[in-house]
C-alpha positions in Angstrom: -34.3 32.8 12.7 -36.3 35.4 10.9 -34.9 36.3 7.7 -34.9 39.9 7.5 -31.4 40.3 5.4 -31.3 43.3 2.4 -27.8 42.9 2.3 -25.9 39.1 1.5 -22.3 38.3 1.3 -21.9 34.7 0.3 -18.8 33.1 1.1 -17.6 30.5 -1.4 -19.3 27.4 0.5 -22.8 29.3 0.6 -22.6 29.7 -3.3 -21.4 26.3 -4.0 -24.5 24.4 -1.9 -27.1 27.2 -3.9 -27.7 28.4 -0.1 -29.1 32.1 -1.9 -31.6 31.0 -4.1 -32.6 27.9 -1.7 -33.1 31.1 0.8 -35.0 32.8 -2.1 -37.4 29.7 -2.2 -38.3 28.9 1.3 -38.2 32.6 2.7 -39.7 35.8 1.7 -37.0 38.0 1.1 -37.8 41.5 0.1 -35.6 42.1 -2.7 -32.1 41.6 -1.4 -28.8 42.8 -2.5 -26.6 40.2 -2.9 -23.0 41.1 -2.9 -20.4 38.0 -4.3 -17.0 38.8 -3.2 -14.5 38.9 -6.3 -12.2 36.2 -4.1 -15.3 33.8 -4.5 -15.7 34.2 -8.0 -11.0 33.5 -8.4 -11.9 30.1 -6.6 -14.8 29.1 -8.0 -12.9 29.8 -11.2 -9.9 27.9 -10.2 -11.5 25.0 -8.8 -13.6 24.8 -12.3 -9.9 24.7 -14.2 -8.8 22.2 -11.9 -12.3 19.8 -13.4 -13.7 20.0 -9.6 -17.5 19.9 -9.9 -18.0 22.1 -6.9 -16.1 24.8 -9.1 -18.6 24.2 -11.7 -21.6 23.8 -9.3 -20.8 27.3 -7.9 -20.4 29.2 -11.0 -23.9 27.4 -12.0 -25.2 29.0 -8.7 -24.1 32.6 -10.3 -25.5 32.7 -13.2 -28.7 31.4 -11.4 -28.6 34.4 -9.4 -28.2 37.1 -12.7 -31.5 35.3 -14.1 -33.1 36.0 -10.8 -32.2 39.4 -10.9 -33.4 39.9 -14.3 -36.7 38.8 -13.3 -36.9 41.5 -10.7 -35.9 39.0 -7.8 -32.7 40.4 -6.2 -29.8 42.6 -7.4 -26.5 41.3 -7.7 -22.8 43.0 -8.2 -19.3 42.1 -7.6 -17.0 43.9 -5.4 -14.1 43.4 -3.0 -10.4 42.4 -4.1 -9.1 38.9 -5.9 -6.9 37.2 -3.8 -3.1 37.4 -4.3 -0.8 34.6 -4.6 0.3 34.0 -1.3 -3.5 34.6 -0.1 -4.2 31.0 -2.4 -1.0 29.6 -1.1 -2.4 29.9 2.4 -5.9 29.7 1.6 -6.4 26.4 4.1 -4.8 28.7 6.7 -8.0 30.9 6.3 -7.1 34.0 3.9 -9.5 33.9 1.5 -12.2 33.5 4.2 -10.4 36.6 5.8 -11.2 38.5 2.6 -14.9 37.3 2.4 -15.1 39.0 5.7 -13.8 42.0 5.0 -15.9 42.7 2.7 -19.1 41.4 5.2 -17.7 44.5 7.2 -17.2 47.1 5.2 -20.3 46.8 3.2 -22.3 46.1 6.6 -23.9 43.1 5.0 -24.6 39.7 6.1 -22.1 37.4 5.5 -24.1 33.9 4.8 -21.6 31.0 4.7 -21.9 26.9 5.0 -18.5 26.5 6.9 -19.3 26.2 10.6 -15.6 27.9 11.2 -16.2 31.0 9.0 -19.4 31.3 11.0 -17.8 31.2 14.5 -14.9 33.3 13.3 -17.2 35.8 11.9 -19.6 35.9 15.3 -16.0 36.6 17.1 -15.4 39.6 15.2 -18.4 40.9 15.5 -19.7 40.9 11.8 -23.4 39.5 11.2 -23.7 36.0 10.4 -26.4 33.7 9.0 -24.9 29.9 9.2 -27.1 28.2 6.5 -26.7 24.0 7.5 -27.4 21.4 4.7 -29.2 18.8 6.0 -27.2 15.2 4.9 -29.9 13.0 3.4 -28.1 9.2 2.5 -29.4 8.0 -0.2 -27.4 5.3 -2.9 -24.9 6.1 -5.4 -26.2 5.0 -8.8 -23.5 2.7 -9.5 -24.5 0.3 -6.6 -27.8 -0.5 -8.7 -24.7 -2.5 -10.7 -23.8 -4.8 -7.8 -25.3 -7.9 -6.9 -23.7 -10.7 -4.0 -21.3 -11.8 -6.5 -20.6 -9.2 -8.2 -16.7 -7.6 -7.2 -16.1 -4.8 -9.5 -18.1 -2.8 -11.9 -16.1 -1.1 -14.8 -17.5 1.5 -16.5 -15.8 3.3 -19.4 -16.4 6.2 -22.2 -18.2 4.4 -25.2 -17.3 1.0 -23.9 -20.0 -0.9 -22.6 -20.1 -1.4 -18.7 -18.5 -4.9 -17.2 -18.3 -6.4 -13.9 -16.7 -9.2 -12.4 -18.7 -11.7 -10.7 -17.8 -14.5 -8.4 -15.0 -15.3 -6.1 -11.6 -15.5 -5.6 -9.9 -18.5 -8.0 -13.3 -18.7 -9.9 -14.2 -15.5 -11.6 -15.9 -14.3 -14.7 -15.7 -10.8 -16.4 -19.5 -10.1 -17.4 -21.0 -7.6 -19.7 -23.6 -6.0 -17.9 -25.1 -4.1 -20.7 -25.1 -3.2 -24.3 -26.0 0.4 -23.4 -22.4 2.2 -23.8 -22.0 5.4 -21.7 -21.0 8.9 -23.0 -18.6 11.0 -21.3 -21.4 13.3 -19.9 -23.4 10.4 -18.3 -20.0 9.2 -16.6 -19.0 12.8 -15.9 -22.5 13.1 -13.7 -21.9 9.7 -12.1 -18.3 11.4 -10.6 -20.2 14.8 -9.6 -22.4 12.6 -7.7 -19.7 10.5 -6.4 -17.6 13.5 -5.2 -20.6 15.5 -3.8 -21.0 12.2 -1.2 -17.5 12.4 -0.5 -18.2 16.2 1.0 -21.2 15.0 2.9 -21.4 11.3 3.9 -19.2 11.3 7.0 -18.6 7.5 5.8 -17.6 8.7 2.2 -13.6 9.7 2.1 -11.6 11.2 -1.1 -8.5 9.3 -0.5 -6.7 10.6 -3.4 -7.1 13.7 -5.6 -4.6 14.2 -8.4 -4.2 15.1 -11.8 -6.5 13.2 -13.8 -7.3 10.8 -11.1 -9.5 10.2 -8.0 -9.6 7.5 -5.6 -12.8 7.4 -3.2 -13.5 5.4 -0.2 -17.4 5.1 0.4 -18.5 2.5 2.8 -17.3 -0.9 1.2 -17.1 0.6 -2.1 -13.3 1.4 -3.7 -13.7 3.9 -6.6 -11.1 5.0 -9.0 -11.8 7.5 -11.3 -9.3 8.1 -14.2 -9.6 11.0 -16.6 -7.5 12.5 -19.7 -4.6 13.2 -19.2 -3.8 10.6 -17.2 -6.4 8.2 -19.1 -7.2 8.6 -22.7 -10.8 8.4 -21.9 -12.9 9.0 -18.4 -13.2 5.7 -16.6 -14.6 4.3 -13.3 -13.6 1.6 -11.2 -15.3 0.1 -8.3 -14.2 -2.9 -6.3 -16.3 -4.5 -3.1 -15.5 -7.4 -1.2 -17.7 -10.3 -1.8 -16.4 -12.4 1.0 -16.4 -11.3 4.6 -15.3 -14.8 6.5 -13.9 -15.8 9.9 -10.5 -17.3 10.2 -11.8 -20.8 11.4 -13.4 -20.9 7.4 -9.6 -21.1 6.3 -9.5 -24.5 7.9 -5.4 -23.8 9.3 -4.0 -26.6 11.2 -3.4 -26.1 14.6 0.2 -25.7 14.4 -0.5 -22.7 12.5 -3.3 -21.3 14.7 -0.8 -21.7 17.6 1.7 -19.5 16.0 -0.5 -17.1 15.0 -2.0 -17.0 18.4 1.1 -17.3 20.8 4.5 -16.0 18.4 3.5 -14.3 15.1 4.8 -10.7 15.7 5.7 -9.9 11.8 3.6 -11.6 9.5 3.7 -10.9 5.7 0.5 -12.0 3.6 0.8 -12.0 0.0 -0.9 -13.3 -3.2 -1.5 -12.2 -6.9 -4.6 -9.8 -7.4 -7.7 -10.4 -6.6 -6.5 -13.9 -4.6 -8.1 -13.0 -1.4 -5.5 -11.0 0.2 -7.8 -8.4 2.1 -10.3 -11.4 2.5 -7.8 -13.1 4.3 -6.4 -10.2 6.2 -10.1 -8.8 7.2 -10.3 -12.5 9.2 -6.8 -12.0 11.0 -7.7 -9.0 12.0 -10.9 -9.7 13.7 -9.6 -12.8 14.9 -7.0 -10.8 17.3 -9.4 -8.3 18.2 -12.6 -10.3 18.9 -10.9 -13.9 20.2 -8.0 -12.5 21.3 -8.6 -9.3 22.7 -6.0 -7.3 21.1 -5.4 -3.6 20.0 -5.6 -3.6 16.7 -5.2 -0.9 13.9 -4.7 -0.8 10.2 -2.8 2.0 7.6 -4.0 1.7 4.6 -4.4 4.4 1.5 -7.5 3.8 0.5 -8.7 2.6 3.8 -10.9 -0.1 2.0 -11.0 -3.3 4.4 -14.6 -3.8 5.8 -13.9 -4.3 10.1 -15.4 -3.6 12.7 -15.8 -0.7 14.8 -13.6 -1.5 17.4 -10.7 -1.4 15.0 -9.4 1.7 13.7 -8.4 2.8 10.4 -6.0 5.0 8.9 -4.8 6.8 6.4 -1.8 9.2 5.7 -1.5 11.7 8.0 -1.1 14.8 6.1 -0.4 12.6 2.6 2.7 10.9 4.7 2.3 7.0 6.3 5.4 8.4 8.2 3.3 10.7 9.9 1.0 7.8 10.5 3.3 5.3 11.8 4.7 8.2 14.5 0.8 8.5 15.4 0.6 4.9 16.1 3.9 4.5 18.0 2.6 6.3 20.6 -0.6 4.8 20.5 1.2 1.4 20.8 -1.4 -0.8 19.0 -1.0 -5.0 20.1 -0.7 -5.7 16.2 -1.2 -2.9 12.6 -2.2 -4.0 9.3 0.0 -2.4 6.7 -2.3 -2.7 3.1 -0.6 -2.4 1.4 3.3 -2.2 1.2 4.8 -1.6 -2.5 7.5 1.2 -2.5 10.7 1.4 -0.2 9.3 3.6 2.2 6.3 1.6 2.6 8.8 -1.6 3.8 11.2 0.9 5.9 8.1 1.9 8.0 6.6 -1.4 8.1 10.5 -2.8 9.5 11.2 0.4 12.1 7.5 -0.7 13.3 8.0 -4.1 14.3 11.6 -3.2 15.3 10.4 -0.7 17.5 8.0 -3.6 19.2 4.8 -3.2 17.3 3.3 -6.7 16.2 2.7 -6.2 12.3 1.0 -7.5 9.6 1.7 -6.5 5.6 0.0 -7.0 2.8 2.3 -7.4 -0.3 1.6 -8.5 -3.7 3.7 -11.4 -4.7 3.4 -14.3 -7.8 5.4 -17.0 -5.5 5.7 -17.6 -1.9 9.2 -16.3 -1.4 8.3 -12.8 -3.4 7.1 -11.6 0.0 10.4 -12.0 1.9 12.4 -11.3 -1.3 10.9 -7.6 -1.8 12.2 -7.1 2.1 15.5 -8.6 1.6 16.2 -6.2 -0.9 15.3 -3.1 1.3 16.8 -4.0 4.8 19.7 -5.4 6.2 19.9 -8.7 6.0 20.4 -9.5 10.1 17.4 -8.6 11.2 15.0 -9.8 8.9 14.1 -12.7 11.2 13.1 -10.1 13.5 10.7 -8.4 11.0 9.3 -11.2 9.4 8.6 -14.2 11.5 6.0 -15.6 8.9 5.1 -15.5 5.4 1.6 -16.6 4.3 0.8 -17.0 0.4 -3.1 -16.8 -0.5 -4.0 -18.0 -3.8 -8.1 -18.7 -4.7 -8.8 -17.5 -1.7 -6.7 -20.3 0.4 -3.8 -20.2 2.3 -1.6 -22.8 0.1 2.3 -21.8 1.5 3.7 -20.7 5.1 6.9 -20.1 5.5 9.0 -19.3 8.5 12.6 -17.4 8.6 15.7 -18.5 10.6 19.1 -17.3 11.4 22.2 -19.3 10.8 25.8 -19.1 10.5 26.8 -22.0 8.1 28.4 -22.4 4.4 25.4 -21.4 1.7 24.1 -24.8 0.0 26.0 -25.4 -3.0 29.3 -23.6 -1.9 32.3 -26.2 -0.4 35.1 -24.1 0.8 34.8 -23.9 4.8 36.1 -19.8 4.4 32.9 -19.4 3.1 30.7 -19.4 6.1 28.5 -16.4 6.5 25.2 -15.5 8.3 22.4 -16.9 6.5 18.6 -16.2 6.7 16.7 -20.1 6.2 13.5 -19.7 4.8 11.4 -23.2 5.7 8.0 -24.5 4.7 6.5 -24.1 8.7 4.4 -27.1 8.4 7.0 -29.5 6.8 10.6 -27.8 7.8 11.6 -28.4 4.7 14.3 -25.8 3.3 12.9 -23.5 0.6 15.7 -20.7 0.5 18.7 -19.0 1.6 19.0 -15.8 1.8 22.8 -14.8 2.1 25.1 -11.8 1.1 27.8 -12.4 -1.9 30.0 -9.7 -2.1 27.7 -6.6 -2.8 24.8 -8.3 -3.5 21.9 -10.1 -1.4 21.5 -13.5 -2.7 18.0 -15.0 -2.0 18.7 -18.7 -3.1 16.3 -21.4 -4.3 17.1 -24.8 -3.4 15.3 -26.1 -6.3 18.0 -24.3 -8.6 20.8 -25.3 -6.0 22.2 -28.5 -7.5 21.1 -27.2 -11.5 17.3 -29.0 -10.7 15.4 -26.7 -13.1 12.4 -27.4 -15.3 15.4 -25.9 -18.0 17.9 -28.5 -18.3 20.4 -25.9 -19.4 19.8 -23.5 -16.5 23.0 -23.5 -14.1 23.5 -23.8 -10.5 23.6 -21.4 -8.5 27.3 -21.2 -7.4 27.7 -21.1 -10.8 25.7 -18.0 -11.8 27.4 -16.3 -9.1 30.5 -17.1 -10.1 30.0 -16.1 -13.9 27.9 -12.8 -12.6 31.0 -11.6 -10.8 33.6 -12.5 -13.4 31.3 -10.7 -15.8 31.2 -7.9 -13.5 35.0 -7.8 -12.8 35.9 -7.4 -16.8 32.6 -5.3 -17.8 35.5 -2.5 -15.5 38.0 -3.1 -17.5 36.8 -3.0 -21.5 35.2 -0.6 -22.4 31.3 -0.1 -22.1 29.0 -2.3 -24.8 31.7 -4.2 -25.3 30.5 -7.7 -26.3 31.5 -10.0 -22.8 30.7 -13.3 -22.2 31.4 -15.9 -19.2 31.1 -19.3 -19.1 31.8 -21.6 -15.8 33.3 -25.0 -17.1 33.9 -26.5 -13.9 34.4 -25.6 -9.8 38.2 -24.8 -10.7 37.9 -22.9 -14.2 35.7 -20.3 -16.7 36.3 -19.0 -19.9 35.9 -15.7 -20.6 35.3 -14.4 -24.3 35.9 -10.8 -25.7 36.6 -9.5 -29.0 40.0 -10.4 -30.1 42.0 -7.1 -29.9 40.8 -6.8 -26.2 42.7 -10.3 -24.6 46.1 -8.4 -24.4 44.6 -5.6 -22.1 42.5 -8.6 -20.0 45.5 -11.2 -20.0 48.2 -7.7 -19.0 51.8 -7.8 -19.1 53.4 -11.0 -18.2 49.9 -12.2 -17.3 49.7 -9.9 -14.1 46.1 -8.6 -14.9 44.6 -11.6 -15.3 46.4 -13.8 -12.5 45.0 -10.3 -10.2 41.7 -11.1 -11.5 41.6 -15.3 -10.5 43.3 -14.3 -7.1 40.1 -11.9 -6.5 37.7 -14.3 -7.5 39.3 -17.6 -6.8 39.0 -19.2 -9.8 41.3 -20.5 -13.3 40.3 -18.2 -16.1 40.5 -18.9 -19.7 40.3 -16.3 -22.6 39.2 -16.7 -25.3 38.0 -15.2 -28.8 33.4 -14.3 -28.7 33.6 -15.2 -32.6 34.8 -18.6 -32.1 32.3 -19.5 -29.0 30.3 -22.2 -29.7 26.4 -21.6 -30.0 24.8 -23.2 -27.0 21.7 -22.7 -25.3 23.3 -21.5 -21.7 21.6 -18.4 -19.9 23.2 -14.9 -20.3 22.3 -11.9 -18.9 19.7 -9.4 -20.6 20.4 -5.5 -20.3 17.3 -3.8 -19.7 17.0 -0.2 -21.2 14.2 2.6 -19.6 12.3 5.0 -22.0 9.1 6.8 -21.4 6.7 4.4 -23.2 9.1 0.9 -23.2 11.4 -1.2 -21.8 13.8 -2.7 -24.2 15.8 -6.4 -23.2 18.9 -5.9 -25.5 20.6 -8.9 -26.3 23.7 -7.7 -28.5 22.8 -6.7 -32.6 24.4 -10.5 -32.9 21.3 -11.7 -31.8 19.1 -9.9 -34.2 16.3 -12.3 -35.9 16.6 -15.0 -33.3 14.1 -16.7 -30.7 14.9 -16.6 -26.8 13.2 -17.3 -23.7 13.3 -14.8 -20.9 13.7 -15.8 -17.1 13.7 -13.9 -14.0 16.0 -15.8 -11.4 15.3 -19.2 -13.3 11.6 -18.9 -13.7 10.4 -18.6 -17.1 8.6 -15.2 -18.4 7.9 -14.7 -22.0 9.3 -16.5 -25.3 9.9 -13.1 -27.9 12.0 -13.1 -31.3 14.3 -10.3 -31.5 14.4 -6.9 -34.2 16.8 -6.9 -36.3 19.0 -4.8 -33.9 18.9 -7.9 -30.9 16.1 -6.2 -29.2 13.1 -7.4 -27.2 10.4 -4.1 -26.7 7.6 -3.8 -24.6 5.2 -1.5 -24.1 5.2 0.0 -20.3 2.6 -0.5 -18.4 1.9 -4.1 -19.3 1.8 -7.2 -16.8 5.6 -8.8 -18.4 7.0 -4.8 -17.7 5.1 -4.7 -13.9 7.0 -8.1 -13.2 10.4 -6.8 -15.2 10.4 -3.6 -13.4 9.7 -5.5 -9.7 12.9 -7.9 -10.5 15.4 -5.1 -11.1 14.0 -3.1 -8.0 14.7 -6.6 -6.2 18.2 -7.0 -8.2 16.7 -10.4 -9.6 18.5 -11.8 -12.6 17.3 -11.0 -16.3 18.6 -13.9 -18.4 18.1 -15.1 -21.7 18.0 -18.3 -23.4 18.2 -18.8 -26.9 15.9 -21.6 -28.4 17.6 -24.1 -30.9 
C-alpha cells in the first residue's frame, strides 16, 4: 500500500505497538496530522493506573510523537470525547473502538489500528483504514538464560539475590545463582518483557491477572509474578518440568497396570509439592492416549503440563472451570485430568464429572495417602464415593509408594460392638496387599474417616485413645457445650465402654445433673452411655488429648487451650498425627502467623472437620 495519509487516527492498539512513528521511519510521510482520540488517551491512562505496561508503553509512544512534532515532523492534537462509564463497562463489547471511529469519520481521517476486528468493522462502515500488522519474531525470554537440565525453578526477588532449584524430585537443592541482587527496575523490565510475549507468542498465555499478581503460561515455563500490595516486594517465580518420562519408567506391577488399563474410571493422584505429581500425571496421560487410544483432555488453571498435541488443554472458560466442565460434557472426552483440585467447587465438578460417565483423573495435594480420599469425603455424600474414586495413587520422590482402592460395605465400623450399629461403610484397602487402611463411615452428623492404626489405641502416643473412644467423648462434649453456657471450661473423659466423666465448674452440675436427675439420665439415654460429673478443679492432671479451639484473625490463627493452661508445653495433633510441640502465652494460647506451612495444614484439617487436639507434656 502506498502511504499517502495527511490525516491519522490511531486507535489505542496502533499507539501501544509505536505503529506512528514506526510509519514515520520506514515511509515518507509528508507531514501528517495525527489526530489521538481523547478515549485513547482515558485507557492508556487507566491501564497505566492499573501497573499494565502496555498503558505505560502507549503513553511513551505519545510523548514520542510531541518530540516529533517539535522537530517539525508531524502535528499532533487531541480531540473527540472521553468515554463514559458504561462505555468502559462495555469496552470488550466494542465501545470505545466505536468512539475511535467516530472520530475517524467525522474528521475524514485515517483511522490506523493493530486490531484486525476494528479494521474489518471500520472497512464495513465505510471509514478509511490502514491495518498496520506486527510481525511476531520468537526470540527467548531472558530468564531462560537461568535454566539448565536440572534446574526446576528460578526465583528472583527485589534486592535478594536470584536462586534456583536444581535436581529432581526427592533429591533437590536450593542454589544461589548469583551474588548480583536485582533492583526493582531490572525485575520490573523482565515482567514488561514477560507480558509483551504473552500478547504475541500464540504459545504464551496470561492465565491470571489480578491485583498485585500475574500468572503466565509460556511454553513449559510457569511464571508468577507478585507485586506490592499483594507482595511486599516485586517477585518472580518460574517452575519447569525437569522430568518428562513414560509410565513403564514407574516400574508398576502388573496388577496395577491392569487396573489402570481395564477399570480405573476415577483416579485421584496426590503427593506433597514438588513430589512429582504432574510428572507422574504427564505419563498417565500419554499412556491412554498414545497405548491406548483414548480421548483425552486436561482442565487446568495455569495449563502447565508439557503433552502432546493430540491432547487438549484447558482452562476456565470465561474465569469459570464450570463453564469448562459443561464444554467438555459434550465433548465426552474417554478420560480429563483435573490439575489441580483444591476448593469445593474444584471436587463438586470433578464428582458430577465422573458421575455423569466421564473417566477422571485429579490431581490433589496431600501429606499421607488417605488425604486424597479424605478431602472428598468431606465434600460429597458419602455413598457414592466409590463411584468417584476407584483409586488413589500417592507419589512421593517421584515414585508411586501407596495405592489404595475404595469399597462399599454394610457392616459394624471396627472398634464398635453393638450389632444396632451397622451402617454403610466406605473400605479404603492397600490394592496390592488388601489390607484394610480406613473406614470411612457417618457418626451422627459427622463423616468419620477412620484409621485402623488408631482403632484398637495403636499410636506412636501411648496416651492417644481409640477411636470409639474419641467419638464418644467428642459427642458428649458436644451434647453439654448446648447446655452451659459458651467458654465455659468442659471436659470429657471415657473411663470405660459403659461409663465417662464429665467435669465442669462446680456451680454448673445442678443445671447438668437437673431435677431428680432427669437431664442427665436424658443425656446417657441419647448417647448410650453412664455419665459421671464431676468438679474441673479436682481432675487429675494427665496427659490425655483434648480438643484445641482454633480462633481466625486477619494475620493469625490462635489454638486456645483455656487461660489454665497458660505457661505450659503441649503437643498438637491433627486426627492422631503429631504437628508441632509450642509452649503457651500466658493467656493458654498457641499463635501462628497465617500463611505458614503449620497454618496451610491447620486450615486444611478444619475444612476437612479433622480433629485439633492437644497434649500436654509432663
Amino acid at each position: 500500500m502506498c502511504i499517502k495519509m495527511k490525516c491519522i487516527i490511531p486507535d489505542t492498539s496502533a499507539v501501544i505497538i509505536g505503529a506512528i512513528s514506526e510509519l514515520m521511519e520506514k515511509e515518507d510521510l509528508d507531514y501528517p496530522e495525527i489526530i489521538v482520540p481523547e478515549a485513547v488517551v482515558c485507557e492508556l491512562e487507566h491501564q497505566a493506573n492499573a501497573n499494565r505496561s502496555e498503558g505505560r508503553r502507549g503513553l511513551k509512544e505519545l510523548q514520542k510523537l510531541q518530540e516529533l512534532q517539535y522537530e517539525g515532523e508531524l502535528s499532533v492534537s487531541f480531540k473527540g470525547k472521553r468515554p463514559t462509564n458504561y462505555d468502559i463497562k462495555y469496552a470488550k463489547s466494542g465501545e470505545i473502538d466505536s468512539i475511535i471511529r467516530d472520530l475517524a469519520r467525522s474528521e475524514m481521517g485515517t483511522l490506523l489500528t493493530n486490531d484486525k476486528v476494528q479494521a474489518e468493522t471500520a472497512k464495513a462502515q465505510g471509514i478509511p483504514v490502514y491495518f498496520y500488522k506486527q510481525e511476531y519474531v520468537e526470540k527467548p525470554l531472558s530468564i531462560e538464560k537461568f535454566f539448565d537440565e536440572n534446574t526446576m525453578s528460578i526465583h528472583l526477588k527485589e534486592n535478594v539475590v536470584p536462586m534456583a532449584k536444581k535436581g529432581i524430585p526427592g533429591h533437590i537443592d536450593f542454589e544461589v545463582l548469583n551474588e548480583r541482587r536485582y533492583s526493582y527496575r531490572e525485575l520490573k523490565e523482565i515482567v514488561d518483557e514477560i507480558l509483551d510475549k504473552a500478547k504475541s507468542d500464540p504459545k504464551t498465555y496470561l492465565e491470571s491477572e489480578k491485583e498485585g499478581s500475574f500468572v503466565v503460561q509460556s511454553r513449559e515455563y510457569r511464571i508468577s509474578i507478585a507485586y506490592p500490595p499483594f507482595a511486599e516486594a516485586l517477585e518472580i517465580t518460574v517452575v519447569r518440568p525437569v522430568a518428562n518420562i513414560d509410565l513403564d519408567e514407574y516400574h508398576l506391577s502388573e496388577k496395577l497396570l491392569d487396573r489402570i488399563r481395564t477399570s480405573a474410571e476415577g483416579i485421584l493422584i496426590s503427593g506433597s509439592p514438588g513430589a512429582g505429581k504432574s510428572t507422574f500425571v504427564q505419563a498417565i496421560a500419554k499412556y491412554y492416549s498414545s497405548k491406548l487410544n483414548k480421548v483425552v483432555k486436561t482442565m487446568e488453571s495455569p495449563r502447565d503440563l508439557q503433552l502432546p498435541d493430540e491432547i487438549t488443554q484447558y482452562a476456565p472458560l470465561e474465569g469459570s472451570m464450570e463453564n469448562t466442565a459443561d464444554v467438555l460434557l459434550l465433548v465426552r472426552p474417554d478420560y480429563t485430568i483435573y490439575d489441580e483440585l483444591r476448593k469445593n467447587t474444584d471436587f463438586n465438578i470433578f464428582a458430577d464429572m465422573r458421575l455423569a460417565g466421564v473417566g477422571m483423573i485429579g490431581v490433589v495435594h496431600a501429606t499421607r495417602p488417605i488425604d486424597a480420599i479424605q478431602r472428598i469425603a468431606s465434600r460429597v455424600e458419602l455413598g457414592v464415593i466409590p463411584s468417584i474414586v476407584d483409586t488413589s495413587i500417592y507419589i512421593e520422590n517421584g515414585k508411586v509408594t501407596s495405592v489404595y482402592e475404595t469399597k462399599m460395605t454394610v457392616k459394624v465400623p471396627t472398634g464398635m460392638k453393638e450389632a444396632d450399629l451397622a451402617r454403610p461403610v466406605i473400605e479404603v484397602r492397600d490394592f496390592e496387599t488388601g489390607e484394610l487402611k480406613n473406614e470411612i463411615y457417618t457418626y451422627g452428623e459427622q463423616t468419620i474417616v477412620m484409621d485402623m492404626n488408631l482403632v484398637n489405641g495403636s499410636s506412636q502416643d501411648e496416651n492417644y485413645k481409640s477411636s470409639v473412644d474419641r467419638i464418644a467423648e467428642k459427642e458428649i462434649l458436644r451434647k453439654i457445650k448446648k447446655i452451659l453456657p459458651k467458654k465455659s471450661k468442659v471436659d470429657v473423659e471415657v473411663i470405660s465402654p459403659e461409663r465417662a466423666n464429665i467435669y465442669i465448674p462446680e456451680e454448673f452440675i445442678p443445671k447438668i445433673i437437673g431435677k431428680n436427675g432427669k437431664r442427665i439420665a436424658e443425656i446417657e439415654e441419647s448417647i448410650g452411655i453412664s455419665l459421671g460429673v464431676e468438679v474441673i478443679e479436682d481432675k487429675p492432671i494427665n496427659k490425655a488429648p483434648f480438643e484445641v479451639d482454633i480462633i481466625h484473625t486477619k494475620k493469625q490463627l490462635i489454638l486456645d487451650l483455656g487461660k489454665d493452661n497458660g505457661r505450659k508445653n503441649f503437643d498438637i495433633y491433627i486426627s492422631g498425627e503429631y504437628l508441632l510441640t509450642a509452649t503457651t502465652s500466658k493467656k493458654g494460647e498457641i499463635k501462628l502467623k497465617r500463611g505458614i506451612e503449620l497454618s496451610d495444614f491447620i486450615i486444611e484439617a478444619i475444612e476437612m472437620e479433622l480433629d485439633i487436639t492437644a497434649v500436654q507434656k509432663m
